[in-house]
C-alpha positions in Angstrom: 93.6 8.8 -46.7 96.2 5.9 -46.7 96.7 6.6 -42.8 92.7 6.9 -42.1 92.4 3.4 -43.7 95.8 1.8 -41.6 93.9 3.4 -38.8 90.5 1.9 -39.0 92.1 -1.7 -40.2 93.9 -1.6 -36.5 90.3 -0.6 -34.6 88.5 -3.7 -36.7 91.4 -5.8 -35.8 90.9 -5.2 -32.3 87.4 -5.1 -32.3 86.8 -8.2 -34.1 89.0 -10.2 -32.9 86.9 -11.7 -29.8 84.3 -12.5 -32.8 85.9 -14.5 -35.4 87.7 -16.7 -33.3 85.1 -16.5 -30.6 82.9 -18.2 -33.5 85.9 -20.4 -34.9 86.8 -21.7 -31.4 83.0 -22.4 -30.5 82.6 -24.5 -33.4 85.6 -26.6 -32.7 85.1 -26.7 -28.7 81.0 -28.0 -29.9 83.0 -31.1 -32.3 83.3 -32.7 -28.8 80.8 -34.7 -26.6 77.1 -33.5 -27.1 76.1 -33.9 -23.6 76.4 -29.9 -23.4 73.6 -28.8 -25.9 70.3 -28.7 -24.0 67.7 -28.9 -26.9 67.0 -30.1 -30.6 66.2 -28.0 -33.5 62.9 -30.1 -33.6 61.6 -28.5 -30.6 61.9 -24.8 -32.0 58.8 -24.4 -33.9 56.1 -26.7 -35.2 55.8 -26.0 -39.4 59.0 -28.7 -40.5 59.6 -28.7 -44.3 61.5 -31.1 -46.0 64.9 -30.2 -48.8 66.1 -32.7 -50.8 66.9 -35.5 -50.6 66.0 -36.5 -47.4 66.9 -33.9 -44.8 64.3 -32.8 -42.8 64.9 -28.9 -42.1 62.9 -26.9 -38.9 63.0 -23.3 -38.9 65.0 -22.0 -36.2 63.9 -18.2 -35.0 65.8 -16.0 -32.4 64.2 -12.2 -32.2 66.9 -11.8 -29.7 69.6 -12.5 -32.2 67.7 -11.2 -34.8 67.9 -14.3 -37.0 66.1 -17.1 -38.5 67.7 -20.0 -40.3 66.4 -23.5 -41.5 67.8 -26.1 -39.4 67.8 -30.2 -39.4 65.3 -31.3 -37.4 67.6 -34.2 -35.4 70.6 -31.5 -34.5 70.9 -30.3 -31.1 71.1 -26.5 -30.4 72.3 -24.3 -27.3 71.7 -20.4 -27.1 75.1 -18.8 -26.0 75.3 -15.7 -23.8 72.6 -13.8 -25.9 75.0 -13.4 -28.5 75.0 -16.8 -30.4 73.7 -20.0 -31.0 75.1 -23.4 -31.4 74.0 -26.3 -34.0 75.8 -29.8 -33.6 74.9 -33.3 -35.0 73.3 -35.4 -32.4 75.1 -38.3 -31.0 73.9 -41.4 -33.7 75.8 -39.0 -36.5 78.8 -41.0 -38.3 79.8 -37.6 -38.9 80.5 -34.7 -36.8 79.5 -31.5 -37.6 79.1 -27.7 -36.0 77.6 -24.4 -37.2 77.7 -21.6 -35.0 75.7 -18.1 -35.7 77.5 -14.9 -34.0 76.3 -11.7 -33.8 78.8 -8.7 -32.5 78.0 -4.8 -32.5 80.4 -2.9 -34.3 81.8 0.6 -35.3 78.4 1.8 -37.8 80.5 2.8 -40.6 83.2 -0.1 -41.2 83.0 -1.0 -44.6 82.6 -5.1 -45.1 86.2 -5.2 -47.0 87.9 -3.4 -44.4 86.1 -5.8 -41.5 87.2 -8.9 -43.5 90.8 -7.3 -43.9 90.9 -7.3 -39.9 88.8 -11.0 -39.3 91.3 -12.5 -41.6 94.0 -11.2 -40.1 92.9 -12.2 -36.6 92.4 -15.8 -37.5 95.6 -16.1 -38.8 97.2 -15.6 -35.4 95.3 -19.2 -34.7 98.3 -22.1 -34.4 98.8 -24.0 -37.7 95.9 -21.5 -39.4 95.8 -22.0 -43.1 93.5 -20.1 -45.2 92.3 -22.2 -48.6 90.2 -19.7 -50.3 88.6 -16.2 -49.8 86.0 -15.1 -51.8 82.9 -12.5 -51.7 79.5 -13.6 -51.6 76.1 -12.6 -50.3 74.4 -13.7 -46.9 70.6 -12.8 -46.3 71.1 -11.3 -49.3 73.7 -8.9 -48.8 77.3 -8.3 -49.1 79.2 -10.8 -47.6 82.8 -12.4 -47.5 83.4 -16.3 -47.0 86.5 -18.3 -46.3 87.3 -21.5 -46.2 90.0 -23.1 -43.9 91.9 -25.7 -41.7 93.2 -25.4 -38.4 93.3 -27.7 -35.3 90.7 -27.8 -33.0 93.3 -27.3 -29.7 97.0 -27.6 -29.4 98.6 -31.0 -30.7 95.2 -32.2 -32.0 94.2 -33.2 -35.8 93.8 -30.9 -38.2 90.1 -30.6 -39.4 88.4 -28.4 -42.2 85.7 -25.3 -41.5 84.1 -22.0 -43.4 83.2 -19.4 -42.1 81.1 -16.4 -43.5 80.4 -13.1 -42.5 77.9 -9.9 -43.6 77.1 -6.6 -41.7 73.9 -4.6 -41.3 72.8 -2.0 -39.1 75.5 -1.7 -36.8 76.3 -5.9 -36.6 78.3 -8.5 -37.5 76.9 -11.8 -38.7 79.4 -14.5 -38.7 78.3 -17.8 -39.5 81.3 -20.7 -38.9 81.0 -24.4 -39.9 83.4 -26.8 -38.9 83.6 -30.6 -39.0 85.9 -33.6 -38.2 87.7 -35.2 -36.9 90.3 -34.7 -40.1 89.6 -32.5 -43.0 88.2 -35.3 -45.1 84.2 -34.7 -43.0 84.0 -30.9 -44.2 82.3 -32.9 -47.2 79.6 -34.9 -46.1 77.4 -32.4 -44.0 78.3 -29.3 -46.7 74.9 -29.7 -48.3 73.1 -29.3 -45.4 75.3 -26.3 -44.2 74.6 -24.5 -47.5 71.4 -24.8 -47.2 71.1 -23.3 -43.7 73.4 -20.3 -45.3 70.7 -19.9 -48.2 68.0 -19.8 -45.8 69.5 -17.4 -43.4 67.9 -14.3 -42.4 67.9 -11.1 -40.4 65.0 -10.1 -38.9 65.7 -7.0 -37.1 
């Protein structure tokens, strides 16, 4: 039994590893310049509804993805290689802030603690990776794992704060990834409205 598990740990490893720091590296790579997202969130649908205290939240729906999630109406998006989607802050922002769905096919009977075994271990191969807290949770209201972090965004650059959280159903993976800067001290100030687009996330296929 001991060896089954070693050996299914080593195929998640390997198997999630573009995934987790596909997502992780996306959200730090979308920190930069917005000139490379194409749309806003506004444009997604027409029914807006409003969460306190003052963010205006549009629902964003991808039956490709399988996904739906309330998004602020004034962030920019990009759909990524039919596989993900971009959210960034738009430019007038004081703060800058990324949240980056992922979807990934995997193995259909990896257990969720065995898959965060294996994304945990990838993103600690990251450069100056340090894991703050690890916890279980629920996403779309299932089982799901969340961790918070810091790393750099790129070799020799400031450090700066993300989360990342992660659930499986029906043969996928969704990873959900936050990150904001520059410096660790911005994770704060756009948390609210990331935890409100992870309570309103759902899958829809």
């Amino acid at each position: 039994m001991f060896h089954k598990k070693l050996l299914i740990l080593i195929v998640v490893t390997l198997a999630t590893l573009s995934s987790v720091i596909a997502a992780a590296y996306m959200a730090s790579i979308i920190l930069q310049p917005v000139a490379a997202q194409n749309k806003t969130a506004a444009a997604v649908t027409a029914t807006a509804k409003t969460s306190p205290p003052t963010t205006d939240y549009r629902v964003y729906n991808n039956s490709g993805l399988g996904i739906k999630i309330d998004v602020p109406s004034d962030w920019l998006y990009k759909e990524i290689n039919n596989t993900a989607v971009s959210f960034v802050t738009n430019a007038s922002s004081t703060s800058r802030a990324a949240v980056v769905v992922l979807t990934e096919n995997i193995l259909p009977d990896i257990h969720l603690d065995i898959f965060t075994q294996g994304s945990i271990k990838n993103l600690q191969m990251i450069p100056s990776f340090h894991l703050i807290t690890s916890n279980t949770t629920t996403l779309a209201s299932n089982p799901a794992h969340q961790i918070v972090f810091t790393s750099p965004p790129s070799a020799g650059k400031a450090l700066n704060k993300g989360m990342e959280i992660w659930t499986l159903k029906n043969g996928k993976a969704y990873i959900i990834v936050y990150r904001a800067g520059p410096g660790v001290d911005k994770f704060s100030i756009q948390l609210p409205v990331v935890k409100h687009m992870i309570d309103s996330f759902q899958i829809t296929k």
